[in-house]
C-alpha positions, 0 to 999 in steps of 0.5 A: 484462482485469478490473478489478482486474488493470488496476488492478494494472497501472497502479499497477506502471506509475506506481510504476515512474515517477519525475518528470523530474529524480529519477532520484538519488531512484529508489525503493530496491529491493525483494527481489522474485522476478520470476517470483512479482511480488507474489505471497503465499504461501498457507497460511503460518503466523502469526508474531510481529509486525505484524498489518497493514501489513508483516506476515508473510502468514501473520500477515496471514491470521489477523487479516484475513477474506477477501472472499466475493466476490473470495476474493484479497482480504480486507474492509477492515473498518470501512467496506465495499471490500475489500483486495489484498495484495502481499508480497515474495517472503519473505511479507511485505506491503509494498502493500495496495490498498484499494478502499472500496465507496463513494467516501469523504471524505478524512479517512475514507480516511486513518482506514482507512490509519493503521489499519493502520500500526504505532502509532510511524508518524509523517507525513513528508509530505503532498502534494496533486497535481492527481491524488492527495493522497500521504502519506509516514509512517515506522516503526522498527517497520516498518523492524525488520520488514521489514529490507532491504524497508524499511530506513528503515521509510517507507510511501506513501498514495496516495489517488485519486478515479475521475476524473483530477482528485483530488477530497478528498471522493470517494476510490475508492482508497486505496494502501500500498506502500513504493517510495519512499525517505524524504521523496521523492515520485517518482511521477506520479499 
């Protein structure tokens, strides 16, 4: 299995998780096909909205450059990695997976994250487990977007390091994804 598919994979398994105890705060369902899971539609065209995180993929496409190498993916831009979207099964992006090339600082991590969140994000919350450092912001841009995906327009960032242990001056992965509900923090890291 390659490594970007066992990446998926984990991340699908541990969004699916919930800590004991929260099963009243379980993620709020997404709009998703079960046989296109994730999938983006290729060749759509743009539309008006947002251009990052919870844009229409067709508006996603003209403002992104796909990766050389991996040509699923796209370049993250101001540092060097790259990024795998998901979108609901309407074409709209609601996780992004970003791998920087080099491990990077915290504080550069989070720079590359709110870069793609709408200019009215606000911070939520930010929780440092032994695993991950999670951040929860909002958006009534996001939420106008993507509507029933997202009612209350709240996206996770999840940062981890290649070791178990979360290390906030060597992040290897920088997650986006709108599975948890406002203010809850439900997964395991």
């Amino acid at each position: 299995m390659s490594r970007k598919v066992a990446a998926i994979a984990l991340f699908v398994v541990c969004a699916a998780c919930s800590v004991p105890g929260t099963a009243s705060r379980s993620p709020a369902p997404v709009n998703m096909d079960t046989t296109t899971q994730f999938a983006c539609p290729a060749g759509a065209p743009a539309r008006s909205g947002l251009q990052n995180f919870g844009a229409y993929i067709g508006t996603w496409d003209a403002n992104h450059v796909r990766d050389g190498q991996v040509t699923t993916d796209y370049v993250i831009g101001s540092i060097p990695g790259r990024v795998a979207v998901r979108c609901t099964d309407t074409g709209y992006v609601i996780m992004e997976m970003i791998a920087p090339q080099f491990q990077s600082p915290a504080g550069q991590a989070l720079r590359v994250a709110l870069t793609d969140l709408p200019d009215d994000a606000e911070k939520v919350y930010d929780h440092t487990h032994a695993g991950c450092r999670v951040l929860q912001y909002r958006s009534a841009k996001l939420a106008r977007q993507l509507g029933a995906a997202d009612r209350d327009g709240r996206v996770d960032i999840m940062f981890r390091s290649e070791t178990a242990t979360y290390n906030p001056g060597a992040v290897r992965s920088i997650d986006l994804d709108v599975f948890d509900v406002l203010g809850a923090d439900t997964r395991a890291c």
